[in-house]
N, CA and C atoms as an extended XYZ file, in Angstrom:
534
Properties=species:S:1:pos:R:3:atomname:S:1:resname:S:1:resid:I:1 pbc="F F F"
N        11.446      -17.821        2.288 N   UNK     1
C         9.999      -17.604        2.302 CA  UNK     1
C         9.689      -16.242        1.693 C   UNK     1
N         8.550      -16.256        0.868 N   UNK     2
C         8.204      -14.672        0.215 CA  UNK     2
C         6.881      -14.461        0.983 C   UNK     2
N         6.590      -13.285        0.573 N   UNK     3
C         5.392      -12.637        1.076 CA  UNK     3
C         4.427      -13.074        0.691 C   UNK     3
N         3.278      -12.030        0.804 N   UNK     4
C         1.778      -12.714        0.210 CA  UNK     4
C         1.960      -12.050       -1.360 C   UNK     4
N         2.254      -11.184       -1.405 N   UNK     5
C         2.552      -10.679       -2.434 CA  UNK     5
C         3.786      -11.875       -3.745 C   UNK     5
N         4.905      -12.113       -2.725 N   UNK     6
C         5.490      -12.831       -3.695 CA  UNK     6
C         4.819      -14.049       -3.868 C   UNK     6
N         4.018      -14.974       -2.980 N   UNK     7
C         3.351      -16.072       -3.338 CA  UNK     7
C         2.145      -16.223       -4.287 C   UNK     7
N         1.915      -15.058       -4.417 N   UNK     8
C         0.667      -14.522       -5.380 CA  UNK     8
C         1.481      -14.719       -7.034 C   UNK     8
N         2.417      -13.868       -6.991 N   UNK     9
C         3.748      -13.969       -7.910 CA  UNK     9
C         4.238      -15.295       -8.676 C   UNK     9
N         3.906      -15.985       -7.720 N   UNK    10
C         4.914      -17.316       -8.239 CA  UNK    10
C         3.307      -18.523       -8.578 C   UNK    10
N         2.538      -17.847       -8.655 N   UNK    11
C         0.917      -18.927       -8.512 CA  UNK    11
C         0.874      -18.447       -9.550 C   UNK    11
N         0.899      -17.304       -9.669 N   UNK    12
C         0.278      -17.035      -11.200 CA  UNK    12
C         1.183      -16.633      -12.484 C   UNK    12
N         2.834      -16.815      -12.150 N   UNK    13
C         3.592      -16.965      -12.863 CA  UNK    13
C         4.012      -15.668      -13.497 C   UNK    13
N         3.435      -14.552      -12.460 N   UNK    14
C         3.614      -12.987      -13.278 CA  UNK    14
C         5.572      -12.836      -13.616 C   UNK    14
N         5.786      -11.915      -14.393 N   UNK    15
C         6.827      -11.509      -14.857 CA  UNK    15
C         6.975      -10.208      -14.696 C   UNK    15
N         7.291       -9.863      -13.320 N   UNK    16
C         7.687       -8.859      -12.651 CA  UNK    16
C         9.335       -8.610      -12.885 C   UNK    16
N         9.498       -7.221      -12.622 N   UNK    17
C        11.188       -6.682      -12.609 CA  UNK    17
C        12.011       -7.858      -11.208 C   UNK    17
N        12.902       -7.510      -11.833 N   UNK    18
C        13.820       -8.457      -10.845 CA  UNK    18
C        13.518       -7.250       -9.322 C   UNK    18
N        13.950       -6.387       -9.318 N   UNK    19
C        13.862       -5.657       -8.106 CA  UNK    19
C        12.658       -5.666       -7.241 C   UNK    19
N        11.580       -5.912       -7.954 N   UNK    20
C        10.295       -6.133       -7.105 CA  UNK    20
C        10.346       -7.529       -6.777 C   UNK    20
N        10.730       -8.900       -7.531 N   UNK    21
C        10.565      -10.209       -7.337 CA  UNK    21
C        11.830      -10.251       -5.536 C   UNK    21
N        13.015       -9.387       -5.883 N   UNK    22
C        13.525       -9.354       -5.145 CA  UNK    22
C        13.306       -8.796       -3.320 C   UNK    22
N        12.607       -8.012       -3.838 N   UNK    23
C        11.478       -7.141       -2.750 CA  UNK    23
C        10.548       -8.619       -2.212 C   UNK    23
N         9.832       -9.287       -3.112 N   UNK    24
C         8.836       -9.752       -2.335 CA  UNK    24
C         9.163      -11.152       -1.983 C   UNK    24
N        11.159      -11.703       -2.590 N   UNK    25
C        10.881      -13.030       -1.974 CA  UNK    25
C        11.494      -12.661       -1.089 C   UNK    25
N        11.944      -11.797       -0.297 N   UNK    26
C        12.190      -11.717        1.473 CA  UNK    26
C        11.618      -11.761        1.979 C   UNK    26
N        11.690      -12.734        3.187 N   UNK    27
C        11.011      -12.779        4.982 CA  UNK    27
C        10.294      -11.744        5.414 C   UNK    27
N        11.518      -10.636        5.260 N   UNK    28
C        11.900       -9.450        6.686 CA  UNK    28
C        13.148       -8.710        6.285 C   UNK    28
N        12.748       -7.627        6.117 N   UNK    29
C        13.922       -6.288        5.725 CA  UNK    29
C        13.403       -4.851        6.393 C   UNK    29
N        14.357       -4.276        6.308 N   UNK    30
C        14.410       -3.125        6.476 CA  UNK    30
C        14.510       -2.042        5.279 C   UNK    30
N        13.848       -0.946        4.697 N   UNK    31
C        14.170        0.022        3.560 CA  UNK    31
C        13.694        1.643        3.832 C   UNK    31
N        14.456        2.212        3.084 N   UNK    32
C        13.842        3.861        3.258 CA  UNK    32
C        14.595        4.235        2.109 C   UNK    32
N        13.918        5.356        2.352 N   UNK    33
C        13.997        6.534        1.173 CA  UNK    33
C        12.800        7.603        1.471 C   UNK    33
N        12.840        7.775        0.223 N   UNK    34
C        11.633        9.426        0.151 CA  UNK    34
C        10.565        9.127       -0.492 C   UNK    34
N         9.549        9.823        0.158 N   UNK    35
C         7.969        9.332       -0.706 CA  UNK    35
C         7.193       11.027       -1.179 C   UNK    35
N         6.605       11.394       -2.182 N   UNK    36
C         5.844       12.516       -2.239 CA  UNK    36
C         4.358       11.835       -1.425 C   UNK    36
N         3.943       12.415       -0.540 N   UNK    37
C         2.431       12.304        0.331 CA  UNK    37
C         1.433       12.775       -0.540 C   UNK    37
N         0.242       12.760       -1.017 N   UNK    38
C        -1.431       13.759       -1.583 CA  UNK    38
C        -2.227       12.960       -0.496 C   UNK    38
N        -2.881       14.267        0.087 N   UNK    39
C        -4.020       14.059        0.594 CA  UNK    39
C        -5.595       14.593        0.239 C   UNK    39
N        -6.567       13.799        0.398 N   UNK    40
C        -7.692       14.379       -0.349 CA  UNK    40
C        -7.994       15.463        0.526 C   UNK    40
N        -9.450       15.724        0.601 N   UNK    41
C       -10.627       16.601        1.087 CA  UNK    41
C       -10.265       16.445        2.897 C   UNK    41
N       -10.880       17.325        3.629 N   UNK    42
C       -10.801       17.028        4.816 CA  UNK    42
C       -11.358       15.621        5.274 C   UNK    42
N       -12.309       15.240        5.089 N   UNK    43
C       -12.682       13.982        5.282 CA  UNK    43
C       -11.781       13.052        4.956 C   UNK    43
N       -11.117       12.562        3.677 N   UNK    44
C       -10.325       12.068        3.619 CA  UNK    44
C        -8.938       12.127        5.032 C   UNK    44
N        -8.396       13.132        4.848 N   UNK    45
C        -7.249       13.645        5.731 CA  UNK    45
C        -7.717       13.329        7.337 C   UNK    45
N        -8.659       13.217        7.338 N   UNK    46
C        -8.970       12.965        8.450 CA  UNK    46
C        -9.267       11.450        9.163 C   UNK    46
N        -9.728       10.789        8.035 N   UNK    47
C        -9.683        9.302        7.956 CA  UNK    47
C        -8.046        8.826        7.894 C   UNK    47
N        -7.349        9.301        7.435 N   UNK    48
C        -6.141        8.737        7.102 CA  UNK    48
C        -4.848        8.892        8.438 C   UNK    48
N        -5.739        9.860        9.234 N   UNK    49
C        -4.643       10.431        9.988 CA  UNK    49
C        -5.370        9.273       11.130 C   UNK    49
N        -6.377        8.892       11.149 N   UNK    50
C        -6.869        8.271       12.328 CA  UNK    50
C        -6.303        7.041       12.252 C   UNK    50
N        -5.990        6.074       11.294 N   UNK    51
C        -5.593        5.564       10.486 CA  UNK    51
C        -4.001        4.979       10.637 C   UNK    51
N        -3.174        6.512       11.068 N   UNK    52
C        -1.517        6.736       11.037 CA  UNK    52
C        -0.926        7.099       10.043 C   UNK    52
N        -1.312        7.041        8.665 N   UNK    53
C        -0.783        7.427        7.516 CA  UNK    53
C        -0.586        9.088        7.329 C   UNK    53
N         0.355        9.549        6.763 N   UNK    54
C         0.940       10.579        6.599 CA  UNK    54
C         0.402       11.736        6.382 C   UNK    54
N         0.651       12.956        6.462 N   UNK    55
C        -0.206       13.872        6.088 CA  UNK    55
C         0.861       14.490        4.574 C   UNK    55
N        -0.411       15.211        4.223 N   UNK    56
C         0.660       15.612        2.647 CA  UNK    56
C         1.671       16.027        2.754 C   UNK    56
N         3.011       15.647        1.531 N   UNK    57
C         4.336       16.447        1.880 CA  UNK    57
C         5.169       16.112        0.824 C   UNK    57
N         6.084       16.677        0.370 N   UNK    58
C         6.797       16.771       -0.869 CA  UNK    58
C         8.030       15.882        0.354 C   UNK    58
N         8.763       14.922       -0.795 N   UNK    59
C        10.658       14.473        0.341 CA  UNK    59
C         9.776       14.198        1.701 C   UNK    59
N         9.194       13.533        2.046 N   UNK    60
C         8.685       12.850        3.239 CA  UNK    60
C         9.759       11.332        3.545 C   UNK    60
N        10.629       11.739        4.397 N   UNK    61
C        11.449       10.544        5.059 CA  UNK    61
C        10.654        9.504        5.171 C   UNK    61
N        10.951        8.239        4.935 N   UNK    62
C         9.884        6.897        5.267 CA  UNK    62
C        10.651        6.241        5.458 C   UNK    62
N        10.650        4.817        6.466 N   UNK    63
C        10.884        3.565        6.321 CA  UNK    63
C        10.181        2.587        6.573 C   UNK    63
N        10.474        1.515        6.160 N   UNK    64
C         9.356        0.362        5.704 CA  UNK    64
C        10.017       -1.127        6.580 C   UNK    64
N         9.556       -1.680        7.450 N   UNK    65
C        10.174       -2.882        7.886 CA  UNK    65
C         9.139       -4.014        7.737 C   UNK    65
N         9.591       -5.030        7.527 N   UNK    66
C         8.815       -6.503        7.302 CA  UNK    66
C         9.740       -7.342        8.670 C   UNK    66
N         8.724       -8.379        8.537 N   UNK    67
C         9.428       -9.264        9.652 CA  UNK    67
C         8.240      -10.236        9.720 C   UNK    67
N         8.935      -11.742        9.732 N   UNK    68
C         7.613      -12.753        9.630 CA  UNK    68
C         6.475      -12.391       11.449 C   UNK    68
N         5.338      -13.113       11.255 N   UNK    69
C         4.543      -12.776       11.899 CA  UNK    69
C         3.201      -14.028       12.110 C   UNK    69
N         2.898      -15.288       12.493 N   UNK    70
C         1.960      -16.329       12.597 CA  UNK    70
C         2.180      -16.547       11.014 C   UNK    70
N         1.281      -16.720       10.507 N   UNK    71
C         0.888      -17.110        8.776 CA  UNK    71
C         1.196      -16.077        7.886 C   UNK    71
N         1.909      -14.548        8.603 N   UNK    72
C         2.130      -13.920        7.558 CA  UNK    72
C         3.315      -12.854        7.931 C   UNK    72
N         3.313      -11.757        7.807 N   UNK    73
C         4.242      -10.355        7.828 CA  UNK    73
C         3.716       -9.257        8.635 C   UNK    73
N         4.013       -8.843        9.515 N   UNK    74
C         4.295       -7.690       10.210 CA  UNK    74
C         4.878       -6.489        9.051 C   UNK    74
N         3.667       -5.266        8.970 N   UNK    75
C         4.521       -4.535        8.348 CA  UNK    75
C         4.486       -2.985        8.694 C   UNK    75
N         5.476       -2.245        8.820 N   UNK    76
C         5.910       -1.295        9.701 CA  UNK    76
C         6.092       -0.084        8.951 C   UNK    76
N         5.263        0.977        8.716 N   UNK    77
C         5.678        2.128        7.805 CA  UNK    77
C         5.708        3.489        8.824 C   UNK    77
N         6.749        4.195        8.555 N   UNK    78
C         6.878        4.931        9.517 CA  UNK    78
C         7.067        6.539        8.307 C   UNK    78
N         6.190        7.600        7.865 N   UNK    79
C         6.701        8.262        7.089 CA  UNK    79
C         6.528        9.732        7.753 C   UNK    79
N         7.722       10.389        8.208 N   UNK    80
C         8.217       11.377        8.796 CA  UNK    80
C         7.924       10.833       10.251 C   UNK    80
N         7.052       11.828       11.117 N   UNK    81
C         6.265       11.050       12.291 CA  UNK    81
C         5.209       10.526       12.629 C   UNK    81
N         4.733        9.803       11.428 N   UNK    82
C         3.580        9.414       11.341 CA  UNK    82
C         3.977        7.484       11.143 C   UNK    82
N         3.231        6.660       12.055 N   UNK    83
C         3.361        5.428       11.382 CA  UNK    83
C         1.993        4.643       11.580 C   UNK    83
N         2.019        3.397       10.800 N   UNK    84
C         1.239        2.732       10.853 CA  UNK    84
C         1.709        1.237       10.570 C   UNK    84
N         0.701        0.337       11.211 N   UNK    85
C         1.431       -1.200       11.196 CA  UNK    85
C         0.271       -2.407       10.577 C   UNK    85
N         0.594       -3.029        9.873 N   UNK    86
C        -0.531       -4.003        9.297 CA  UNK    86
C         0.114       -5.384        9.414 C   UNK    86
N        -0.846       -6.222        8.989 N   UNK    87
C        -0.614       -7.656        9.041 CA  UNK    87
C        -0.890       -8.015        7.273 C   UNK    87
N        -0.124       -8.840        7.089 N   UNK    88
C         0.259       -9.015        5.617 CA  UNK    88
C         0.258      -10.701        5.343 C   UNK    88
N        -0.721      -11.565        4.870 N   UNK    89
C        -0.718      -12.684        4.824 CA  UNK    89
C        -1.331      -13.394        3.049 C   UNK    89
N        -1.109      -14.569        3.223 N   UNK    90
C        -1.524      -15.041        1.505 CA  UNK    90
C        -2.934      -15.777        2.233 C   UNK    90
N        -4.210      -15.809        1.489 N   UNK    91
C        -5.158      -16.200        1.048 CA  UNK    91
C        -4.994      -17.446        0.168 C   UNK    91
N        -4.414      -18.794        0.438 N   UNK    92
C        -4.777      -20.057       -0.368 CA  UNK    92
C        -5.736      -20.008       -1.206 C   UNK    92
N        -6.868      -20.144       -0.646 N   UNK    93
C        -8.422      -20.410       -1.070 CA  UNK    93
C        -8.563      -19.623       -2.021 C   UNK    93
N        -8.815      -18.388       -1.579 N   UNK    94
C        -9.396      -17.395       -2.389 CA  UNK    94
C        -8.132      -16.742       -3.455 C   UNK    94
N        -6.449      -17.232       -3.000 N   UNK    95
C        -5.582      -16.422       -3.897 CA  UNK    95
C        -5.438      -15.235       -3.953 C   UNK    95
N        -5.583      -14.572       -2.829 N   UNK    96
C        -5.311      -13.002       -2.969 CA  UNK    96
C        -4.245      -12.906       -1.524 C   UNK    96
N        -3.675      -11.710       -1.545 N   UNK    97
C        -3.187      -11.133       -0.492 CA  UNK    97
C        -3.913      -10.374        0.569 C   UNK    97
N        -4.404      -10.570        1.456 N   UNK    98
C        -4.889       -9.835        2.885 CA  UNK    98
C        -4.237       -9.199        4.064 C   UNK    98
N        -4.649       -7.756        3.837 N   UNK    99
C        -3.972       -6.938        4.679 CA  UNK    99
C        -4.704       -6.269        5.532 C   UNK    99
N        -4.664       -6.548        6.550 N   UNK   100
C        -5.636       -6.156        7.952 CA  UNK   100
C        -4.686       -4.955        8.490 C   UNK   100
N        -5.445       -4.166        8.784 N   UNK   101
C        -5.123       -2.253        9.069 CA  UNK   101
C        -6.064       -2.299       10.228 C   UNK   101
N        -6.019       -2.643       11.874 N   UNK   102
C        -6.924       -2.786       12.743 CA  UNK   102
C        -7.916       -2.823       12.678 C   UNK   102
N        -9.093       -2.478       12.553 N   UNK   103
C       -10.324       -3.586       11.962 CA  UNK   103
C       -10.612       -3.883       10.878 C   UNK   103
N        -9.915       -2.989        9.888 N   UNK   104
C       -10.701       -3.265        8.569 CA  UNK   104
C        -9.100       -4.146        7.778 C   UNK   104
N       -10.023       -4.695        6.755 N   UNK   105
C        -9.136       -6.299        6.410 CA  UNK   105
C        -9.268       -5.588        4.596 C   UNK   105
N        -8.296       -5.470        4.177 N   UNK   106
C        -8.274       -5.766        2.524 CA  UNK   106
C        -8.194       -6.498        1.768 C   UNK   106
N        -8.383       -7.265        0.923 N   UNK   107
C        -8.249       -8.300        0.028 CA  UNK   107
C        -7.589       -7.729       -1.655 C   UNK   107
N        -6.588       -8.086       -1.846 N   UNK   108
C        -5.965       -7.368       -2.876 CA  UNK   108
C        -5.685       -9.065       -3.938 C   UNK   108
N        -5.563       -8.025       -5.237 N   UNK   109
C        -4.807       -9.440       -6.121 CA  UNK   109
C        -4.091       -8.838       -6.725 C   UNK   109
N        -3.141       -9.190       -7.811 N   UNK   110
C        -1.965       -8.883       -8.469 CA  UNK   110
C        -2.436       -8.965       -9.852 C   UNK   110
N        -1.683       -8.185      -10.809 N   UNK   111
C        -1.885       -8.633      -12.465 CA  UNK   111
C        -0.922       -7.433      -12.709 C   UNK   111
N        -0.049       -7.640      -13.897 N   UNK   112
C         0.669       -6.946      -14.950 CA  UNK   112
C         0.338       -6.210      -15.203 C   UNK   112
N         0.845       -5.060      -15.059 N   UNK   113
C         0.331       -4.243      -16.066 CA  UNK   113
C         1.294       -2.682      -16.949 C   UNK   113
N         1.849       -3.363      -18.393 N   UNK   114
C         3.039       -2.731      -18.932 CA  UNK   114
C         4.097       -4.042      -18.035 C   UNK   114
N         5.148       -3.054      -17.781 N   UNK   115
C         6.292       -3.274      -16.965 CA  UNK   115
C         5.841       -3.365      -15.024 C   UNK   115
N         4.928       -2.901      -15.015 N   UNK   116
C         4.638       -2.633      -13.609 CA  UNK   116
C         3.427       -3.793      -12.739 C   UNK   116
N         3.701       -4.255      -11.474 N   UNK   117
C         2.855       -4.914      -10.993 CA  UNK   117
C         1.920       -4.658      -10.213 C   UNK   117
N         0.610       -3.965      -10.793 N   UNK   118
C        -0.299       -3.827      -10.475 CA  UNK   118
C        -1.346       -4.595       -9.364 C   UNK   118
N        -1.945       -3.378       -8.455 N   UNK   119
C        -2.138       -3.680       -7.146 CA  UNK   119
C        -3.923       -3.595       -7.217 C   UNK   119
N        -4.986       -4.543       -7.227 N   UNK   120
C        -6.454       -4.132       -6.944 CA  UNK   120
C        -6.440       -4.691       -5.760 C   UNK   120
N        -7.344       -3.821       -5.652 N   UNK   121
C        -8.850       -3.992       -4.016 CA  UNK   121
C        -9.804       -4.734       -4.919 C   UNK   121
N        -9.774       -5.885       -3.739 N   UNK   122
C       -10.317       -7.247       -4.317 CA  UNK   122
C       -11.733       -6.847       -3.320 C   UNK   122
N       -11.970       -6.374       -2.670 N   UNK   123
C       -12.938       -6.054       -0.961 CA  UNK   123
C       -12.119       -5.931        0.169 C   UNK   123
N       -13.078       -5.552        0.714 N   UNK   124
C       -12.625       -4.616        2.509 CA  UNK   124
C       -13.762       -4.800        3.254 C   UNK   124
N       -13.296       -5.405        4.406 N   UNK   125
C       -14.256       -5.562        5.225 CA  UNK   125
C       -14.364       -5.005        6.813 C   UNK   125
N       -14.774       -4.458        7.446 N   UNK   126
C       -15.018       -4.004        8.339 CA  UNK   126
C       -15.015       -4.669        9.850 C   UNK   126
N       -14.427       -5.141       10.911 N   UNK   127
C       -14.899       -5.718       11.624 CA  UNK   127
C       -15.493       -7.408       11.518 C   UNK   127
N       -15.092       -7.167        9.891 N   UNK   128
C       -15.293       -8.834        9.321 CA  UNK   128
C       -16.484       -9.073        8.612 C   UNK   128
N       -17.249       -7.782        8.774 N   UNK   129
C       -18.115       -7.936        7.781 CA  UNK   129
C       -17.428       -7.074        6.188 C   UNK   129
N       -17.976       -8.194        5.293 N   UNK   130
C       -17.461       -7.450        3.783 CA  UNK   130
C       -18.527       -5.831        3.699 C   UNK   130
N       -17.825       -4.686        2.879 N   UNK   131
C       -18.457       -3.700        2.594 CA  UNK   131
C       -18.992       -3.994        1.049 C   UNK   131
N       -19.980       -3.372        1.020 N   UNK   132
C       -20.598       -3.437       -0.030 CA  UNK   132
C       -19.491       -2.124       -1.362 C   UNK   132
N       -19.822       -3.157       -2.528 N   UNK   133
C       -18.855       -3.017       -3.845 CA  UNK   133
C       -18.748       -1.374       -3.425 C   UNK   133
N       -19.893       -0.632       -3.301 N   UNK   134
C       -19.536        0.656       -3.907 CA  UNK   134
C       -19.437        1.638       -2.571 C   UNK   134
N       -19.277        1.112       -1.502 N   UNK   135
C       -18.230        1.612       -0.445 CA  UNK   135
C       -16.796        1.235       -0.467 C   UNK   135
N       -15.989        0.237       -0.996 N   UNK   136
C       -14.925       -0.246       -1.367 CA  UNK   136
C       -14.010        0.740       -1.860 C   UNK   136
N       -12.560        1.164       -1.587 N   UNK   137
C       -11.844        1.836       -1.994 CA  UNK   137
C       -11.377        1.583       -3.363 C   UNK   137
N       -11.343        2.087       -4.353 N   UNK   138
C       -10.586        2.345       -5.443 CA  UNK   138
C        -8.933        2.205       -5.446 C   UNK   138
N        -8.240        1.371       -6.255 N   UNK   139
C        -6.855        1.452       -5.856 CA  UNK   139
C        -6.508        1.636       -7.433 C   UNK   139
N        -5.402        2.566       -7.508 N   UNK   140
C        -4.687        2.406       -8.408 CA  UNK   140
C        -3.040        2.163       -8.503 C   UNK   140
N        -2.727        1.551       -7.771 N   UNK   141
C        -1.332        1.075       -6.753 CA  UNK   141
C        -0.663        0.504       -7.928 C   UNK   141
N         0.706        0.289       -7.965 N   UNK   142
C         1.703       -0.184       -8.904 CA  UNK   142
C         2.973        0.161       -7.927 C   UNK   142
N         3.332       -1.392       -8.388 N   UNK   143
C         5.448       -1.481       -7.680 CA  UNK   143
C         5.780       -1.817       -9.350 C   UNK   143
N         7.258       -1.023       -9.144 N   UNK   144
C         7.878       -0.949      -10.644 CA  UNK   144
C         9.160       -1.134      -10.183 C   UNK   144
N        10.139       -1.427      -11.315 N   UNK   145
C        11.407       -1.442      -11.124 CA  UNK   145
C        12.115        0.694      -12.002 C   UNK   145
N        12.416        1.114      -11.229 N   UNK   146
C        12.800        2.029      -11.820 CA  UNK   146
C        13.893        2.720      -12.447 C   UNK   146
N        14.190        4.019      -13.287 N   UNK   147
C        15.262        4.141      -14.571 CA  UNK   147
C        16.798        3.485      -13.463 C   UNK   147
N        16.974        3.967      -12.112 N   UNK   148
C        18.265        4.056      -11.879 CA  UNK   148
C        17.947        2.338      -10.763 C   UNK   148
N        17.273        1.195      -11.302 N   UNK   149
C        17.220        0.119      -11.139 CA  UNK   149
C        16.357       -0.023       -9.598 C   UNK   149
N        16.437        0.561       -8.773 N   UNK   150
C        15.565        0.593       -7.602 CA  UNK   150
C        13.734        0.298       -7.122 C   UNK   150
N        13.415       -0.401       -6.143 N   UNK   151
C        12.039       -0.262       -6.297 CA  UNK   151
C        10.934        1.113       -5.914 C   UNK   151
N        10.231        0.989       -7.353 N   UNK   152
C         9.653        2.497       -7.326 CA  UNK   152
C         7.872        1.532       -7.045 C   UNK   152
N         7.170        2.496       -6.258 N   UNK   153
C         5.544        2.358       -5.419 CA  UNK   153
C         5.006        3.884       -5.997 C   UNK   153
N         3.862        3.700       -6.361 N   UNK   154
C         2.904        4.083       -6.707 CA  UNK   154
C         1.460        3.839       -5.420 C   UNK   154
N         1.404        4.123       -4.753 N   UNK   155
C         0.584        3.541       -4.016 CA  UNK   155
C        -0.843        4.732       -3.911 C   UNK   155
N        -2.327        4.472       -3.958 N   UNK   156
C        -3.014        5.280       -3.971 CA  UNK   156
C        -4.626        4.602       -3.648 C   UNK   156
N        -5.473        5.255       -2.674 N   UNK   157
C        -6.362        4.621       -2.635 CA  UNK   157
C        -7.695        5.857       -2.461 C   UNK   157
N        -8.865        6.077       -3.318 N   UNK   158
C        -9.936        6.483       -3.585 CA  UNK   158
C       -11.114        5.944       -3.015 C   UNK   158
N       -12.043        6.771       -2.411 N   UNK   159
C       -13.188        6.221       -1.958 CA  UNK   159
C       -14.324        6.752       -2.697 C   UNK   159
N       -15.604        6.402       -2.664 N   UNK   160
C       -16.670        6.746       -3.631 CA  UNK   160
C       -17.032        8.277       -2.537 C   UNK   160
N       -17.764        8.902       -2.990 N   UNK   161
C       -17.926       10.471       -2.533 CA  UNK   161
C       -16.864       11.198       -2.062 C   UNK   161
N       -16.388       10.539       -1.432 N   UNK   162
C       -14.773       10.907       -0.335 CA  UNK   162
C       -14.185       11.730       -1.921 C   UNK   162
N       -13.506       10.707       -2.698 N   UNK   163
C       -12.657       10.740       -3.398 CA  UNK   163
C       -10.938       10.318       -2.743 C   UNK   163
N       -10.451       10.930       -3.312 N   UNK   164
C        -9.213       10.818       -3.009 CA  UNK   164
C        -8.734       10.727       -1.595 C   UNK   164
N        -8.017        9.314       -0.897 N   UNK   165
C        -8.229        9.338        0.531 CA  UNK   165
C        -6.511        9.630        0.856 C   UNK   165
N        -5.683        8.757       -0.387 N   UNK   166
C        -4.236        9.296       -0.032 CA  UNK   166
C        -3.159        8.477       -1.457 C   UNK   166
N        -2.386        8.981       -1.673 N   UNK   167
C        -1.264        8.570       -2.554 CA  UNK   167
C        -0.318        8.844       -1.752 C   UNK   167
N         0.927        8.094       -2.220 N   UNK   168
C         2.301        8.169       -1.880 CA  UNK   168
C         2.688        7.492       -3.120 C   UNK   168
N         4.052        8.044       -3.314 N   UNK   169
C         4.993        7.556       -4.323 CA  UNK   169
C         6.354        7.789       -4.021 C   UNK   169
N         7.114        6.696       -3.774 N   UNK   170
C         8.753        6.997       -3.409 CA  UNK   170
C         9.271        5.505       -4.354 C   UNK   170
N        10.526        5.554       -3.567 N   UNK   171
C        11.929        4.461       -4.200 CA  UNK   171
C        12.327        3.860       -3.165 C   UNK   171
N        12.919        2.738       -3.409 N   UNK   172
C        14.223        2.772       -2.218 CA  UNK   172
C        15.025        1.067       -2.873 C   UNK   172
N        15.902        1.139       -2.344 N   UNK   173
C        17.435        0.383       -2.683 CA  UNK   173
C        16.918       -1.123       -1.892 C   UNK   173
N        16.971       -2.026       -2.783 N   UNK   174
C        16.335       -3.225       -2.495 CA  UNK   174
C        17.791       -4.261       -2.636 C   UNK   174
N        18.507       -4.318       -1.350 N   UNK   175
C        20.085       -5.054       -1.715 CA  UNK   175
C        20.108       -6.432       -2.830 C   UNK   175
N        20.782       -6.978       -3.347 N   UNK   176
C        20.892       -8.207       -3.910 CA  UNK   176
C        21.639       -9.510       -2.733 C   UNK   176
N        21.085       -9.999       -2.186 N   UNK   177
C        21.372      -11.076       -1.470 CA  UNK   177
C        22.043      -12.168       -2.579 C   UNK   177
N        22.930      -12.674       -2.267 N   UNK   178
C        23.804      -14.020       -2.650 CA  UNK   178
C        23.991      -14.985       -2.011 C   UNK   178
């Protein structure tokens, strides 16, 4: 079984690196490595910490666990002492991936872009109500396969006035199952 992410993958026939296809047709794993943290403005930093996500930091220890969960994935990020946990499921209907962060719900889709598989904010909704377009976070997110073969994240999300709410960017060793 793959993720929402890999089922998104295989619908729309993208041509992703083997190391990311490999990443997203697992269940449930375990991974770490190192991530660089940016945090925006206080507002930002302050949203993010309420949140669980990391505060800024150069070599920030992380690990990342999946594990199936009802219709979707349990997912577990823990970076230094900071963690946070979401629910990770596929969207049939609509074809996107949905990731619920305690009340608020994301709607993401996938597309190519170069070598890298590019991540949008499809909407976010609040408590279940959708936010309007131009409260919606900005994403400029990308999973890549990187020079020494490993999966490399780009992960970053922008709000309108806020600006910049948080980036991370790390690696980590994605085994080859046989």
């Amino acid at each position: 079984m793959s993720d929402a992410f890999g089922q998104i993958i295989a619908d729309k026939g993208l041509n992703v690196p083997a190391v990311v296809s490999r990443f997203h047709s697992a269940s449930s794993g375990r991974y770490h490595g190192r991530a660089r943290v940016e945090g925006g403005n206080f507002a930002a930093r302050f949203l993010t910490r309420l949140a669980g996500f990391p505060a800024p930091g150069e070599e920030v220890e992380f690990q990342i666990t999946t594990q199936p969960q009802g219709s979707g994935q349990l997912w577990s990020r823990q970076f230094g002492r900071s963690s946070t946990t979401s629910h990770l499921r596929f969207d049939r209907v609509r074809g996107c991936a949905v990731e619920r962060f305690g009340l608020v719900q994301i709607q993401m889709g996938l597309r190519m872009q170069g070598a890298a598989l590019a991540v949008d904010v499809l909407g976010v909704s609040l408590l279940g109500v959708p936010l309007p377009k131009w409260l919606t976070p900005k994403s400029a997110s990308c999973e890549f396969e990187t020079p020494d073969g490993t999966f490399g994240f780009d992960i970053s999300a922008k709000l309108p006035v806020i600006g910049l709410l948080i980036r991370y960017q790390g690696a980590f060793e994605v085994p080859v199952t046989r």
